[in-house]
MITI-879118 format. One line per field, with one value per residue: residue number from 1; residue in three letters; x, y, z of N, C-alpha, C, CB in turn. Coordinates in pm, 1 decimal. Glycine has a CB too. Example, Ala and Ser with C-alpha at 12.3 -4.5 7.8 and 13.67 -1.06 7.14 Angstrom:
<rs>
i	1;2
aa	ALA;SER
n_east	1319.0;1285.0
n_north	-569.0;-225.0
n_up	780.0;708.0
ca_east	1230.0;1367.0
ca_north	-450.0;-106.0
ca_up	780.0;714.0
c_east	1320.0;1290.0
c_north	-330.0;3.0
c_up	780.0;787.0
cb_east	1130.8;1408.4
cb_north	-447.3;-59.8
cb_up	904.6;572.5
</rs>
This chain:
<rs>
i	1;2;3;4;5;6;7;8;9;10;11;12;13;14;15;16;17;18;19;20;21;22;23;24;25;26;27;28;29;30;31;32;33;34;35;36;37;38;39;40;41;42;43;44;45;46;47;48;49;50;51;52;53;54;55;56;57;58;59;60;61;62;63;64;65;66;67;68;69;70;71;72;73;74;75;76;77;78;79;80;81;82;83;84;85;86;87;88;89;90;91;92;93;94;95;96;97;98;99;100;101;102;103;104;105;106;107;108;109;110;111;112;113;114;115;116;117;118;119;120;121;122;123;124;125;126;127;128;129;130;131;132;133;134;135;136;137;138;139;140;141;142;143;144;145;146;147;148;149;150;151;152;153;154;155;156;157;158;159;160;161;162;163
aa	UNK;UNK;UNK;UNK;UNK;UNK;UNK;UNK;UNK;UNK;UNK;UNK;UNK;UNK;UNK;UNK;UNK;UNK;UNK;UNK;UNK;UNK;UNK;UNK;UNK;UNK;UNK;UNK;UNK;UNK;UNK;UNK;UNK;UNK;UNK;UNK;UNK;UNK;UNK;UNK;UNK;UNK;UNK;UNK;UNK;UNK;UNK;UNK;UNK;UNK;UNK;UNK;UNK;UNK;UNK;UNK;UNK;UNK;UNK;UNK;UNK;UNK;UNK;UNK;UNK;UNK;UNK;UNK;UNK;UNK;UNK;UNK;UNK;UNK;UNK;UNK;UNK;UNK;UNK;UNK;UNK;UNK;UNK;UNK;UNK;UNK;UNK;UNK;UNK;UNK;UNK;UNK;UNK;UNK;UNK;UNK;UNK;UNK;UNK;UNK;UNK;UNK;UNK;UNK;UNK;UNK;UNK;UNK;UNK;UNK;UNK;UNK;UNK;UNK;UNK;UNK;UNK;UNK;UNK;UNK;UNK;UNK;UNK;UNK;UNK;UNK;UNK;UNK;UNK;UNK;UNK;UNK;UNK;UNK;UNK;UNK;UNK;UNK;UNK;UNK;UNK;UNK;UNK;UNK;UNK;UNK;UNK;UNK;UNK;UNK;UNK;UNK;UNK;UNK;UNK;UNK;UNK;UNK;UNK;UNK;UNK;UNK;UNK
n_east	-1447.5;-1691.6;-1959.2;-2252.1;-2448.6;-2340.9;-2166.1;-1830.5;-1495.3;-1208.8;-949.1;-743.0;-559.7;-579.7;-351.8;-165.6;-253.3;-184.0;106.7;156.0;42.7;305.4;458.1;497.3;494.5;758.2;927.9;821.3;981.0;1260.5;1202.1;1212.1;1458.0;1625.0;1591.0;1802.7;1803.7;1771.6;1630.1;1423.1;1193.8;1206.1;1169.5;970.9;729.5;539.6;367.5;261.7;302.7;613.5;779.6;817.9;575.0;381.8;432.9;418.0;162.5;86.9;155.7;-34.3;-237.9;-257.4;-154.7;-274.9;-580.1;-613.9;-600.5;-863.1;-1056.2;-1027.1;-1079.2;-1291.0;-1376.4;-1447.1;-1283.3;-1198.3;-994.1;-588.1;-443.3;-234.1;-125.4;218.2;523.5;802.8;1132.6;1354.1;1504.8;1577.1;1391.4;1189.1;1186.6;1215.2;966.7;841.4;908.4;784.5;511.9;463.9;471.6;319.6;54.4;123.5;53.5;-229.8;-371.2;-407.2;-556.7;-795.7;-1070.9;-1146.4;-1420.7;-1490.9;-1340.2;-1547.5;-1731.0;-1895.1;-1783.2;-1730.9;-1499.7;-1286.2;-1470.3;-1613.9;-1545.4;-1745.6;-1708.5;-1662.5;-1451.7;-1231.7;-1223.5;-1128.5;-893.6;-783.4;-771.2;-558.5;-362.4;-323.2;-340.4;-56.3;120.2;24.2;107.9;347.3;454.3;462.5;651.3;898.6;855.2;993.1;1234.9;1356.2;1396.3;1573.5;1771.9;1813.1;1833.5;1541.0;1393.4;1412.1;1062.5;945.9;1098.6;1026.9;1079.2
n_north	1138.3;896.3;761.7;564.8;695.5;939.6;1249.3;1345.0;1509.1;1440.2;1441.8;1334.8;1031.9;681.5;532.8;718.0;746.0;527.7;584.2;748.9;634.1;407.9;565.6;621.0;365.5;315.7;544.1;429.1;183.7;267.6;402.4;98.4;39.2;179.1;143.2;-49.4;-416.2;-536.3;-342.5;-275.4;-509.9;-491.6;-218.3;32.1;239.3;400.5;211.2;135.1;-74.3;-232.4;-142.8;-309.8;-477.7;-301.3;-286.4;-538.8;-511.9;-347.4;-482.8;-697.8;-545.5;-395.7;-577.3;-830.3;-691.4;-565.9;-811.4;-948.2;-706.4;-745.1;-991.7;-1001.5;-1125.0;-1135.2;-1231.4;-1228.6;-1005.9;-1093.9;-1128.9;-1191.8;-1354.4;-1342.4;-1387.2;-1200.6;-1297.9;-1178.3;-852.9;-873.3;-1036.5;-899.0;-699.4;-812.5;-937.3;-727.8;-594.3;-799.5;-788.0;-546.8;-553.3;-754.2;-544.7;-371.2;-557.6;-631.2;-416.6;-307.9;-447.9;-299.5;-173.9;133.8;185.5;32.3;152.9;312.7;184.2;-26.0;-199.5;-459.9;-468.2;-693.8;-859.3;-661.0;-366.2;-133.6;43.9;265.6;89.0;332.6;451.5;260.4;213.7;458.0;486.9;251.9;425.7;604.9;498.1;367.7;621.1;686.4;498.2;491.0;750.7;684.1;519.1;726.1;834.5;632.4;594.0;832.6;929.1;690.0;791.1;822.7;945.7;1023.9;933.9;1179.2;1295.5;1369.3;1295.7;1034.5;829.2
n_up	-1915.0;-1967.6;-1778.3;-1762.9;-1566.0;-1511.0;-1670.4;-1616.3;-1582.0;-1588.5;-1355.9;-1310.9;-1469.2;-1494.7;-1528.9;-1365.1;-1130.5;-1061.2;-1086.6;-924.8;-650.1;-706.6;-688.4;-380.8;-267.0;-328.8;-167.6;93.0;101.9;76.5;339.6;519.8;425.4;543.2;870.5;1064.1;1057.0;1309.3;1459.8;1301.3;1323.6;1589.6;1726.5;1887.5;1914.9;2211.2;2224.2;1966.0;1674.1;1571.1;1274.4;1095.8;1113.3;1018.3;780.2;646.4;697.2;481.5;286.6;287.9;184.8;-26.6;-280.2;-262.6;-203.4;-476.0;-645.7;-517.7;-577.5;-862.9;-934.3;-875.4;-580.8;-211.8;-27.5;314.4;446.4;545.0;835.9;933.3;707.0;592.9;736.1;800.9;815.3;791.1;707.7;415.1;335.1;373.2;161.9;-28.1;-68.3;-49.0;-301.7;-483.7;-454.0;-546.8;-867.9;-827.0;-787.0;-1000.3;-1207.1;-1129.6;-1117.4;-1390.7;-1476.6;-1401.9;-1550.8;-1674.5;-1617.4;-1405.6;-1175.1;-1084.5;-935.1;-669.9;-427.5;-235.4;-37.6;133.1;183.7;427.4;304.4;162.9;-103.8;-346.7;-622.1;-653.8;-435.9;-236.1;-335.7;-285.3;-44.9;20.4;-53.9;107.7;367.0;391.9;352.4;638.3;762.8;700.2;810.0;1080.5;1045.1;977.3;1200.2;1407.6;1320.9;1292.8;1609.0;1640.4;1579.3;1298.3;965.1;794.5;477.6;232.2;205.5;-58.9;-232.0;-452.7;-585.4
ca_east	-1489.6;-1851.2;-2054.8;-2397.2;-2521.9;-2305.7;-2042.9;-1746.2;-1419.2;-1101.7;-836.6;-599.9;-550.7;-549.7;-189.1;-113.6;-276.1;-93.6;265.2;146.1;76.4;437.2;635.2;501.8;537.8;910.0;946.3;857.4;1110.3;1341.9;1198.8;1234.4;1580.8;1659.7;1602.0;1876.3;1738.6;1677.9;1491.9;1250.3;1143.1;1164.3;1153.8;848.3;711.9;417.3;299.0;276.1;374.1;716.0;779.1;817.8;454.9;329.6;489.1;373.3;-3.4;73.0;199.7;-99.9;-361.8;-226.7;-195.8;-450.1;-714.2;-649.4;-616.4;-986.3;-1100.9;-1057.5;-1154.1;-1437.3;-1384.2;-1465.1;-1219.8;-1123.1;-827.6;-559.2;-354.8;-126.0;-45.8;326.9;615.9;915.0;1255.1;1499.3;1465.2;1598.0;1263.8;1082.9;1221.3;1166.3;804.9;812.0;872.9;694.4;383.3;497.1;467.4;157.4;-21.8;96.9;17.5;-414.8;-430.2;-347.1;-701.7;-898.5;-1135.7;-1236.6;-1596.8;-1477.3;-1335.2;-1652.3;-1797.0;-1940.9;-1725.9;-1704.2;-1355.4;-1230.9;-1601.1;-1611.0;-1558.6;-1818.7;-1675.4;-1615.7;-1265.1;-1134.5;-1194.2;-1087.0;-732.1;-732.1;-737.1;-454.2;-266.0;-340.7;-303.1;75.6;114.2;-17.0;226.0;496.6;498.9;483.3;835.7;988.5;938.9;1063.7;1425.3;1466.4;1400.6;1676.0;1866.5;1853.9;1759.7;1456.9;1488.3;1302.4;969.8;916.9;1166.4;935.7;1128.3
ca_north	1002.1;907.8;629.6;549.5;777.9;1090.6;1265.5;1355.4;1547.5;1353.1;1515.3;1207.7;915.1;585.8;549.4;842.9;748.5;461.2;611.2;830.5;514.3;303.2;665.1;624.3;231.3;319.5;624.2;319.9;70.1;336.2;369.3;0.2;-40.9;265.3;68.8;-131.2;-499.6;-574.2;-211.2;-270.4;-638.7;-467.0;-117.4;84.2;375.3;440.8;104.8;129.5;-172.4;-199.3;-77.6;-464.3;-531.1;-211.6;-316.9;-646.5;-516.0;-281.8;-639.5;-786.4;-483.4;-355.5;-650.7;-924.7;-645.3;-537.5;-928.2;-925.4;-683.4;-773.0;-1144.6;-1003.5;-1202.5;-1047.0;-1282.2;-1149.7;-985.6;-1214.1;-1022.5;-1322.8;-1370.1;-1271.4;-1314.3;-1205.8;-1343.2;-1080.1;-720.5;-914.4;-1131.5;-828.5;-649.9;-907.8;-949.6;-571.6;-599.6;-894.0;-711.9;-374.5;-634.9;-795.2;-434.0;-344.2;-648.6;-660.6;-203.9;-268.6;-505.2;-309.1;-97.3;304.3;181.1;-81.5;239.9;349.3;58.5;-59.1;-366.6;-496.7;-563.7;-840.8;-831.8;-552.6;-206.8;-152.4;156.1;277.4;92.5;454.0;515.7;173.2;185.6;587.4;439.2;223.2;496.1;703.4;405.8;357.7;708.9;686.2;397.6;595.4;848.7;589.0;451.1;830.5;906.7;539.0;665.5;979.4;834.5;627.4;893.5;802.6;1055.4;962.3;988.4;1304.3;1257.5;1394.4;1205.4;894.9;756.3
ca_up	-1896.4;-1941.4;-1754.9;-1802.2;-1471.0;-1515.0;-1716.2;-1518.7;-1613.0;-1542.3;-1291.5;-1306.0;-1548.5;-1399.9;-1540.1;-1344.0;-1007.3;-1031.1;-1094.2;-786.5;-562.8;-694.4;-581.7;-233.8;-228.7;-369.7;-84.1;179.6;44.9;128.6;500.7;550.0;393.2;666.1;943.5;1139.4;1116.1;1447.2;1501.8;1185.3;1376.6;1754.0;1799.5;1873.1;2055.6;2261.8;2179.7;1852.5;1629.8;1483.7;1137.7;984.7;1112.7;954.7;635.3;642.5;660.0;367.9;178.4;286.2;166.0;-175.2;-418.6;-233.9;-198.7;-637.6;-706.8;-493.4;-691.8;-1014.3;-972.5;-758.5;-450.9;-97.1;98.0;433.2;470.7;590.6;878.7;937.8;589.8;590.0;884.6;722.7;954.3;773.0;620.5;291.9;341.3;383.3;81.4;-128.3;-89.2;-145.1;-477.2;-573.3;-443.3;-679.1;-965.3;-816.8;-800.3;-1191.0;-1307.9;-1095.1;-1128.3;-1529.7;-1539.2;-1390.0;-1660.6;-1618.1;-1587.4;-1251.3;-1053.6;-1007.4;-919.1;-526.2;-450.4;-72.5;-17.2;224.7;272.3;502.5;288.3;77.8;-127.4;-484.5;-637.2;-651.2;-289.0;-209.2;-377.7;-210.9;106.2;2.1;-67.3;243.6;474.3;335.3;364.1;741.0;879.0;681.0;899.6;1199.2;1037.6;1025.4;1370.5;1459.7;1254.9;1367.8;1740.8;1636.9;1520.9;1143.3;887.6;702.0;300.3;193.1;171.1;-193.0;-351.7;-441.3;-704.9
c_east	-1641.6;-1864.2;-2162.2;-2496.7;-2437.3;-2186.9;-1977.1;-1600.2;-1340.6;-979.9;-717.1;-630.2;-516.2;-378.8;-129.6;-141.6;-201.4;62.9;258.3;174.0;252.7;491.2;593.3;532.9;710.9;1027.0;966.5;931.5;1222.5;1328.9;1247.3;1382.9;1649.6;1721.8;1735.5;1757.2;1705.2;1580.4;1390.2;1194.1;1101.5;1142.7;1049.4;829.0;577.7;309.8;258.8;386.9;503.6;720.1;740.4;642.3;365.9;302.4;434.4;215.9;-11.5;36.7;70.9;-267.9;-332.5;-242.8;-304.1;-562.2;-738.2;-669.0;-781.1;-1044.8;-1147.1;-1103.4;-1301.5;-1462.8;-1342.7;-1394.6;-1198.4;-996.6;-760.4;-426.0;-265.9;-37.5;98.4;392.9;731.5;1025.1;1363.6;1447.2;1487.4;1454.8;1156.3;1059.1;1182.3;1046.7;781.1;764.1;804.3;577.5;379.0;446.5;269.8;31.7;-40.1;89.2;-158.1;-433.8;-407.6;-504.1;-829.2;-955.2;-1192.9;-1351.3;-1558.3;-1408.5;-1431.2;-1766.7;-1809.0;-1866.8;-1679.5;-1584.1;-1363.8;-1387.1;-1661.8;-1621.9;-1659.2;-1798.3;-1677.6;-1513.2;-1207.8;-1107.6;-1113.0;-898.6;-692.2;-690.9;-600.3;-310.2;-238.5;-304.0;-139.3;171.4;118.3;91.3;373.1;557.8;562.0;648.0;915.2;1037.7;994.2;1225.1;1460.2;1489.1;1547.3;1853.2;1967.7;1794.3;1696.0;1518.8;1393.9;1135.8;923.6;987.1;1102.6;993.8;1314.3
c_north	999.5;750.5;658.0;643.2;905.9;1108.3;1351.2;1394.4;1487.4;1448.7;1425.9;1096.6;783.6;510.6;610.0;822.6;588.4;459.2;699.3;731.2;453.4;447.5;622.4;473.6;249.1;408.3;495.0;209.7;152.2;361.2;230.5;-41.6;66.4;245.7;6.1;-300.3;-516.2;-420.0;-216.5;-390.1;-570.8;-354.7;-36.7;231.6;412.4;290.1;41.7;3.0;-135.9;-241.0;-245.4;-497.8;-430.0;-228.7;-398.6;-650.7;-433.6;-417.3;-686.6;-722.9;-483.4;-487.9;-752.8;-844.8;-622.9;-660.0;-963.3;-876.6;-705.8;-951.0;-1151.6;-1125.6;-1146.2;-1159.7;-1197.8;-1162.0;-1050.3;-1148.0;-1108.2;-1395.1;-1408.1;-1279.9;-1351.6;-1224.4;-1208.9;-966.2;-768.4;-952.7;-983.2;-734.1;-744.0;-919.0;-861.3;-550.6;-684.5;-846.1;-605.2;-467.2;-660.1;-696.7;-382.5;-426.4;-653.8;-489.3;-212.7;-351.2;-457.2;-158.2;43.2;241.8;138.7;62.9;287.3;288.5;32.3;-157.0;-352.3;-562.0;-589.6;-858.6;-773.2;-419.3;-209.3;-7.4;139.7;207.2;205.2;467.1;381.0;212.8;373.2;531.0;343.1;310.9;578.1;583.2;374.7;526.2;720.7;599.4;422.1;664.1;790.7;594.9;587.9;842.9;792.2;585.4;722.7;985.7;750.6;667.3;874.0;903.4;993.8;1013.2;1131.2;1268.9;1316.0;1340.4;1021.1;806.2;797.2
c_up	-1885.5;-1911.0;-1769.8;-1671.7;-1531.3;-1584.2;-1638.9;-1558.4;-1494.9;-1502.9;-1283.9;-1385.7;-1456.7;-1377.4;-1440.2;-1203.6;-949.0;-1004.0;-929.4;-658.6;-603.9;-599.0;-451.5;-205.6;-237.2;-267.7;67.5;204.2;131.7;281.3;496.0;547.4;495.9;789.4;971.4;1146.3;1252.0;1531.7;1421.7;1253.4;1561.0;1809.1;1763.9;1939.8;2088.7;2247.2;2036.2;1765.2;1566.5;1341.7;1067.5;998.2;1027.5;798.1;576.1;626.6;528.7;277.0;142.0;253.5;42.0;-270.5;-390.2;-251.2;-390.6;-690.3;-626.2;-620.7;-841.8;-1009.8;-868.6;-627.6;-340.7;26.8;211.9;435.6;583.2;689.8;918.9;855.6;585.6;670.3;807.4;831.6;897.5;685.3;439.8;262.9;260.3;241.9;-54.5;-160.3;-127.2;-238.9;-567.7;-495.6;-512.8;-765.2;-980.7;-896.7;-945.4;-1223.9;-1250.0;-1159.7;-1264.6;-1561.1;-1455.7;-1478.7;-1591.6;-1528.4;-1383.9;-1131.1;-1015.0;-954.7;-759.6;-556.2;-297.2;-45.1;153.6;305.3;345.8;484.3;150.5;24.7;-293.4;-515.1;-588.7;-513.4;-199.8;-234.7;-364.4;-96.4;132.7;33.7;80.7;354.3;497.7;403.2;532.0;785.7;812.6;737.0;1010.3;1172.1;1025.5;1156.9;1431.6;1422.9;1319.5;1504.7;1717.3;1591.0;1382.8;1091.1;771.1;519.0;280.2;159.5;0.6;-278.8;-342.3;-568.0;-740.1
cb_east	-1422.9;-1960.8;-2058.6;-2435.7;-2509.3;-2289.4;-2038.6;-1752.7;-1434.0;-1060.9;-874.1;-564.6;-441.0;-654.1;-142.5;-173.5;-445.3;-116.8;329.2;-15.4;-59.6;551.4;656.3;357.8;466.2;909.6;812.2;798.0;1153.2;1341.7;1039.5;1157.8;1641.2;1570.0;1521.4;1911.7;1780.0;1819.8;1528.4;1261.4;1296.2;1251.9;1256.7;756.6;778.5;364.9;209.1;305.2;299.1;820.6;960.1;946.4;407.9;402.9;609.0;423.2;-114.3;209.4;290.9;-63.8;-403.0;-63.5;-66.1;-485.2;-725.1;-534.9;-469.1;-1000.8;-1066.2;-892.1;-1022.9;-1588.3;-1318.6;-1652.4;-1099.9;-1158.4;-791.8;-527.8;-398.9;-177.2;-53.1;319.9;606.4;931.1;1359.9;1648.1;1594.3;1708.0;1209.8;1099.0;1345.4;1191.9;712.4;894.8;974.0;724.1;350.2;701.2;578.9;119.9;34.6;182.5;125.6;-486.3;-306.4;-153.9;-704.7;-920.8;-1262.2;-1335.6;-1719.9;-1297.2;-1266.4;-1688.5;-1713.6;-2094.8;-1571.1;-1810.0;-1176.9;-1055.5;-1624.2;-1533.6;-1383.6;-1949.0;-1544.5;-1586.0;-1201.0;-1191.0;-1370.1;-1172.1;-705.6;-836.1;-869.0;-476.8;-293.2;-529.2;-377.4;47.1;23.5;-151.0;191.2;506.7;396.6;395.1;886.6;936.4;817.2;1010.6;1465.7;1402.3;1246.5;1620.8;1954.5;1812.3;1854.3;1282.5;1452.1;1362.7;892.6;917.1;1373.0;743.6;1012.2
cb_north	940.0;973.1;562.2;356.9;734.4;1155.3;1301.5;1237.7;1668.4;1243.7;1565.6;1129.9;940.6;481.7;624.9;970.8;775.1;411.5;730.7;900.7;381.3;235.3;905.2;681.8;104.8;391.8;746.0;285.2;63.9;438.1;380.3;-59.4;-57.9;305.3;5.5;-31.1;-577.9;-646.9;-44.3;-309.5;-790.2;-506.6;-56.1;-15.2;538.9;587.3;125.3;260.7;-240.8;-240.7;19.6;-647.6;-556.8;-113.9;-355.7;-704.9;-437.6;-187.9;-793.7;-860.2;-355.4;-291.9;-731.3;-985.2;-480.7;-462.7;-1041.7;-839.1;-649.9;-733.9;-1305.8;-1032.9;-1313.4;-996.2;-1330.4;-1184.7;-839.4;-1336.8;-917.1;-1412.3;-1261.9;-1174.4;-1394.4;-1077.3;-1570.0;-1165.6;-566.5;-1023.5;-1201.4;-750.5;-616.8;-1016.6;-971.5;-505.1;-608.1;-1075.4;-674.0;-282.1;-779.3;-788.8;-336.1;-288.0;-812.8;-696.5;-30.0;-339.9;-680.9;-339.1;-192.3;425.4;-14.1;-276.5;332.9;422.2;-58.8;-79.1;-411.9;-592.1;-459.3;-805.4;-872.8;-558.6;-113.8;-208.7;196.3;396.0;91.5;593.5;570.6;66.5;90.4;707.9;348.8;194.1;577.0;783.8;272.7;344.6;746.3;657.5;181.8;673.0;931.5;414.7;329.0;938.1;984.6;396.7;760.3;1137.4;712.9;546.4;920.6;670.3;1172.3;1022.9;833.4;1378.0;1287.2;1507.1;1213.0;927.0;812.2
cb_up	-1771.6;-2090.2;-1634.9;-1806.9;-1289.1;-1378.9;-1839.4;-1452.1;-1650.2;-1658.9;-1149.1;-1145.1;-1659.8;-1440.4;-1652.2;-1422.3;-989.1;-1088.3;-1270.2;-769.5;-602.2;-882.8;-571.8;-161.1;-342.2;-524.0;-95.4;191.5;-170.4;58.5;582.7;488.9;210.6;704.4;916.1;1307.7;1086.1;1585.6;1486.9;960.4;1358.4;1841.9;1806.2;1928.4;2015.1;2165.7;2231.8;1842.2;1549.7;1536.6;1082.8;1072.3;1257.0;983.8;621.4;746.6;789.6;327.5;266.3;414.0;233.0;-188.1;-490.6;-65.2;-81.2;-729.5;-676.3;-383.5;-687.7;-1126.8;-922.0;-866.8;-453.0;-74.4;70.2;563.0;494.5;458.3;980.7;962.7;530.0;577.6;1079.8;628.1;939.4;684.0;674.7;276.5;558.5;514.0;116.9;-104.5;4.5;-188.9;-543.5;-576.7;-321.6;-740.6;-919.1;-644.7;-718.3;-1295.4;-1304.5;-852.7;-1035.8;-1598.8;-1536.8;-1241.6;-1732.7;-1781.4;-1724.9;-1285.8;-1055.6;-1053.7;-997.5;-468.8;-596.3;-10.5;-71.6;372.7;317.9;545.9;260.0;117.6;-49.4;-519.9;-793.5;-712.6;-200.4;-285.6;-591.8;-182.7;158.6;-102.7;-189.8;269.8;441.3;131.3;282.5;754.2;877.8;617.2;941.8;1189.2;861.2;1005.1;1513.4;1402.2;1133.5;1351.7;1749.5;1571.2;1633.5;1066.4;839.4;751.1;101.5;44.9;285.7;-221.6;-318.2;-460.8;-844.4
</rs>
C-alpha cells in the first residue's frame, strides 16, 4: 500500500480485518444469547455493569462511530442511545448494527485508515487505531460476560469459534 508520506507493506486486507472484527461481534451474539434474560438485564459482579449494558455500549460504539467516520462528523457518543426491554430487543439491534458496520467499513477508502479523525469528538486517532479499539473494547466486555456465565454456572461458547 502506498500513501503520499510512506510506503508500507500490508499485514491484513481491510476485507480481512473486517471478517476478523464480524467473528468476534458473532462470538458475542453467542455470549448474549447465553445468558438467562433476567441475568443479561440484572446480574453483575463486583460492581461491574450487567452484560445487556455492556452490549448496549458496544451497539452504541461500532456502527455510529464508522457512520461518524465516514460522513466525518465528531458527534458525541450517545451512551443512552439504546434500552433494550428483552434479550430479543437486544439481539435484534445486534444484527442491524452487523449490517450497519458492513454497509459504513465497505466506504471507507485504504487512504481514510490512515487518516487523524476525532471521533465523538474526543479520540483523536488514526481510523485503523480507532476501529482497533473497537475491536479490543468488544473483546474486553466479552470477557466481563464469560465470567458473568460461568458465575452462573453456564458454559461460555469457545472463544475461537467466531463464526
Amino acid at each position: 500500500m502506498t500513501t503520499t508520506a510512506t510506503i508500507t507493506k500490508q499485514f491484513m486486507t481491510s476485507e480481512q480485518i473486517l471478517e476478523h472484527w464480524q467473528g468476534h461481534r458473532n462470538l458475542t451474539r453467542r455470549v448474549i444469547e447465553a445468558f438467562p434474560e433476567k441475568d443479561l438485564f440484572e446480574f453483575s459482579i463486583g460492581g461491574m455493569r450487567p452484560f445487556a449494558k455492556l452490549a448496549c455500549e458496544l451497539i452504541g460504539i461500532g456502527g455510529p462511530a464508522l457512520k461518524g467516520i465516514v460522513d466525518k462528523n465528531m458527534e458525541a457518543y450517545n451512551e443512552d442511545g439504546f434500552k433494550p426491554e428483552t434479550k430479543e430487543d437486544l439481539l435484534k439491534k445486534w444484527d442491524e448494527e452487523t449490517e450497519t458496520i458492513n454497509t459504513y467499513f465497505a466506504q471507507i477508502s485504504e487512504e481514510r485508515f490512515q487518516e487523524t479523525f476525532n471521533l465523538f469528538g474526543q479520540y483523536e486517532f488514526p481510523v485503523y487505531q480507532n476501529i482497533l479499539y473497537f475491536i479490543d473494547n468488544e473483546i474486553h466486555h466479552r470477557g466481563q460476560g464469560y465470567v458473568y456465565i460461568r458465575a452462573l454456572g453456564i458454559e461460555p461458547p469457545f472463544f475461537w469459534e467466531r463464526f
